[in-house]
N, C-alpha and C positions, 0 to 999 in steps of 0.2 A: 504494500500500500504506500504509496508516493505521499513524502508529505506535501503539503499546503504549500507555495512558493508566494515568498513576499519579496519585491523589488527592495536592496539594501538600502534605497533614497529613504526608502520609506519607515528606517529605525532606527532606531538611537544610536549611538555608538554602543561599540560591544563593548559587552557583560562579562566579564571572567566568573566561571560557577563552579560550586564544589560540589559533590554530591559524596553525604558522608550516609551510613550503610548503603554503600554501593552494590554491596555483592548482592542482596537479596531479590526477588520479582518488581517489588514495585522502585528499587533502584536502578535496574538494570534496564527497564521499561522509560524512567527517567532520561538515563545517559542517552540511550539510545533515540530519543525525541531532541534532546539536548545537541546532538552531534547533524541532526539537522537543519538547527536553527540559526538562517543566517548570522544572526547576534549574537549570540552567544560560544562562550569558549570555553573548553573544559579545563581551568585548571588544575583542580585536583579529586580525584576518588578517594575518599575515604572508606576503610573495610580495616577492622584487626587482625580477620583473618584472613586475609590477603595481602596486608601492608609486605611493601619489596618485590613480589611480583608484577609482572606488567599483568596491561587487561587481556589480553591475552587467556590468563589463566580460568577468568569467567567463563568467557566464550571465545573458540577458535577466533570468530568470525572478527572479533576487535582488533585483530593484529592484522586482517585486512579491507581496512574500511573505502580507504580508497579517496580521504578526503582528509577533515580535520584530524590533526594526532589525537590521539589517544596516553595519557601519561600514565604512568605505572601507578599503581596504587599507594597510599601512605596511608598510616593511622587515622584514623578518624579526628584524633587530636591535632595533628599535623594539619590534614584538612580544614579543619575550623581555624587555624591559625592561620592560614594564610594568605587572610584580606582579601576573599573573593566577594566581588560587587552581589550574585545570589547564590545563597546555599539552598539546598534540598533536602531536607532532615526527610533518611528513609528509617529510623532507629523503631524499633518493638518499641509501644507505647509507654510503661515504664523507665526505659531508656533516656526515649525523647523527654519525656516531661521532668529529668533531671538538666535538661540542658539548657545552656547558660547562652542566649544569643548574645552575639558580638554585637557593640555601639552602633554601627551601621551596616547597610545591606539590608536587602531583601532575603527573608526567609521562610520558607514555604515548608511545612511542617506535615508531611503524607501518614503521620501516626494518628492517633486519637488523644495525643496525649495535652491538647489545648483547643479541643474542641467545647467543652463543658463552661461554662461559667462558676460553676458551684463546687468547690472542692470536694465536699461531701458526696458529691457523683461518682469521681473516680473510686472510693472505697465498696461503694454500691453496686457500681454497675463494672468496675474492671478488675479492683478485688487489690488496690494497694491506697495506700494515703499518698497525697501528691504533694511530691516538695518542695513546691515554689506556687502556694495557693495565690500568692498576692499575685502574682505576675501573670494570673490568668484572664485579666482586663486586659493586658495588652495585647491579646491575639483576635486579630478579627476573625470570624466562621465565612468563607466564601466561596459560594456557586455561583461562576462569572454572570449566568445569565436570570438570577434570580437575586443575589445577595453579592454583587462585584467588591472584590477589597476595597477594603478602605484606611488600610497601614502596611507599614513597611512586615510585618510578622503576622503571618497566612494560617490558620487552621484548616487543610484542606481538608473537605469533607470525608466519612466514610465512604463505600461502593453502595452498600444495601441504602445507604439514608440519602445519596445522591440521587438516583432512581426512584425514591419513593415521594421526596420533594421534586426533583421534575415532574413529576405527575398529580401532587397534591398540592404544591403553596399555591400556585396558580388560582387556584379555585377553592381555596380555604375559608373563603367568604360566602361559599355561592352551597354548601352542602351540610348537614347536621354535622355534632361538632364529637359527638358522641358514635363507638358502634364501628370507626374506622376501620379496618382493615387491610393489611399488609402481608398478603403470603408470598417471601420473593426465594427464588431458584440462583443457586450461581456455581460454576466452574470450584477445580477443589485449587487452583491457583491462588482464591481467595484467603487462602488462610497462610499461604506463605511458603518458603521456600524450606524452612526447617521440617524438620522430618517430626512427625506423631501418628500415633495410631490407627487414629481420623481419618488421616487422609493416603492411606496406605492402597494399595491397591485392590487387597482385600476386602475390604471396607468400601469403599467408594468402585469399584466396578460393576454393573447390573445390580443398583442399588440407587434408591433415594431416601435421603435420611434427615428429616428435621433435626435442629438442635437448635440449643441454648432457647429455651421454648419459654417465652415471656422473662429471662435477663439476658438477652443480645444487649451489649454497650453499644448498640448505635439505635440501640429506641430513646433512650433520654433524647439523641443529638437528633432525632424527627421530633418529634416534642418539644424541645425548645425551640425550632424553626418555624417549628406552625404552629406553636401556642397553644396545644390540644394533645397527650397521648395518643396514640393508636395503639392498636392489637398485634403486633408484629412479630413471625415467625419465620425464618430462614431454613431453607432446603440446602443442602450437598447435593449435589447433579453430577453424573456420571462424565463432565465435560473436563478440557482443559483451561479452559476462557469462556467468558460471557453472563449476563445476569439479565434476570428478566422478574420486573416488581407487578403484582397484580395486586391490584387497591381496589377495594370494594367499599363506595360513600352511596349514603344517602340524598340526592339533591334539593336544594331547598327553593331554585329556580334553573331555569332551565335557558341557562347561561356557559355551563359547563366547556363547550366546543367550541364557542366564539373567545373565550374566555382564555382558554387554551392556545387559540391561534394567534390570538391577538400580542400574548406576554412570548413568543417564539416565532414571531412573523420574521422578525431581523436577525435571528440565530442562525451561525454561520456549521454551529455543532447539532443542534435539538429541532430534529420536524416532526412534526406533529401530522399523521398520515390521514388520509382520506377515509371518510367512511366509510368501512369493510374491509379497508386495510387492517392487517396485522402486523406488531412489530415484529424482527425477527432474528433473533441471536444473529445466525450467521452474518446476516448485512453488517453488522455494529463490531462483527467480531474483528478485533487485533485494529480497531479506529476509536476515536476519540470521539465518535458522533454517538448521538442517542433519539432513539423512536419511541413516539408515543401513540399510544390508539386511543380511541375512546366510544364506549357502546354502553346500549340498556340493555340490564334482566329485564325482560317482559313479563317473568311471571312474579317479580318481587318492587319494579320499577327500580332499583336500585342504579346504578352507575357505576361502570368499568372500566378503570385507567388501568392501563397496562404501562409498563418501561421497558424499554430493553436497550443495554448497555454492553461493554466491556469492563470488566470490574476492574483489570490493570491500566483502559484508555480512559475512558469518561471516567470509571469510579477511582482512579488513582492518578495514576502519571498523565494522563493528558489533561485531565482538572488542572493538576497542578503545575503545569508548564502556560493553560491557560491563564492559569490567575497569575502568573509571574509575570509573563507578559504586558497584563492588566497594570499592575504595579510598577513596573518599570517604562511604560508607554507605548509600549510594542505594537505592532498589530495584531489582533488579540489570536486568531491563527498560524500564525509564524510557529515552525516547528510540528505544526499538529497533525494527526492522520485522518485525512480528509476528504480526500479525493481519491477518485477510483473506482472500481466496480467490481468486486471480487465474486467467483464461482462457488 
């Protein structure tokens, strides 16, 4: 999938970026957008357990890219020292929410670990105390095309809570507030590059499996965005990539579709499909774009948003190269996977 091309007139000067946990899915899905982006430059990858190897040792395919270098990897701490204009904090939430941003720069944060406003959430809902509670006003929560940054320090969103606010805040006004529903499917990519039992092959092959069944830590982060809990349960899907959220509202007018097209008419990533369209994994798979459908139960009147995503492009790394963008003046596509028409 070719990314997006932006003429260079039309960007800032380049950006040197660090991306510290480099070596994992949604850092590697980063660099990889990053090395597209006319503006930006990689200065350093950050990984502990890779520091001293080239990139290389990730993937064959980095040692031939055929374009910008590639620097061998350093510490993470090395990384963060070394005055890069945007970092990419890819760290296990925990991790991240010990980290100490630098004075300046853009920093776009792909954990959960500053998404919450209320410290008392992380103990709740991710199951540790956070230790830097004050510092949690300074991170703004941002879906470029619903909630655009608005500071230098990014909480970018989850995958399941990205999907389920494109298809809800839109129309948050327009349906009961009560009764929500959120049943979403996604790829075992989702859960990360570390190995657990979960997501083992055994487990996750000719098998679909609910879990974390009403404490997912990304139902706070839909609840705080739309001002109202829902019901939200998450599926393991027999995939490598992809997520697909099905929301089930009540409507209170019958506004819904216009309402929908209207807050996505000018998105370059989010269309909103024609009636009798379906959204559909593959299209969305390995791009940064996201589909949405919209229909009635006829025999309950209710209303059916559907989302369908890539939980490493929309729901991680190309959110988050979107909102950098955003931040730094970019054009809000630069770098992203966009274009094209895959089989």
């Amino acid at each position: 999938m070719a990314a997006n091309g932006e003429s260079m007139h039309d960007l800032q000067p380049m950006a040197y970026t660090a991306i510290l946990g480099a070596s994992g899915y949604s850092g590697q899905e980063t660099l990889d957008r990053v090395l597209s982006h006319p503006a930006l430059d990689v200065l350093h990858l950050g990984s502990d357990t890779l520091a001293g190897r080239p990139a290389s040792a990730l993937d064959p395919r980095l040692g031939r890219t055929g374009g910008k270098p590639v620097p061998d990897f350093v510490t993470n701490a090395e990384a963060l020292a070394g005055g890069a204009d945007l970092i990419f904090l890819c760290f296990g939430h925990e991790d991240a929410a010990s980290f100490v941003p630098p004075d300046s720069g853009v920093v776009v944060d792909l954990s959960g670990a500053h998404r919450l406003k209320d410290s008392a959430g992380y103990e709740q809902w991710y199951g540790f105390a956070h230790p830097r509670p004050a510092e949690l006003g300074d991170w703004c929560y941002a879906i470029p095309e619903l909630v655009p940054p608005s500071g230098r320090l990014i909480a970018n969103p989850g995958c399941y809570a990205t999907a389920a606010l494109l298809a809800l805040l839109p129309i948050a006004d327009a349906i009961e507030r009560t009764g929500v529903v959120v049943d979403a499917k996604s790829g075992v990519s989702g859960a990360g590059r570390a190995l657990k039992p979960s997501s083992h092959a055994g487990a996750v092959l000719e098998n679909v499996t609910p879990y974390r069944i009403g404490s997912h830590q990304h139902a706070p982060e839909i609840a705080l965005a739309l001002g109202f809990p829902v019901c939200f349960v998450p599926h393991l899907v027999p995939l490598r990539r992809g997520l697909v959220a099905t929301c089930y509202v009540v409507p209170t007018e019958d506004t819904l579709r216009e309402r929908l097209e209207a807050r996505y008419a000018g998105s370059p990533a989010v269309t909103v499909l024609p009636e009798g369209a379906v959204p559909d994994i593959t299209r969305v798979h390995g791009t940064d774009a996201a589909e949405i459908g919209l229909y009635e139960d006829r025999a309950t009147g209710r209303a059916v948003v559907v989302c369908a995503i890539d939980n490493l492009g929309k729901g991680a790394a190309g959110q988050a190269l979107q909102n950098a963008n955003l931040a730094l003046g970019h054009p809000e596509t630069a770098g992203l996977r966009l274009a094209g028409i895959l089989v």
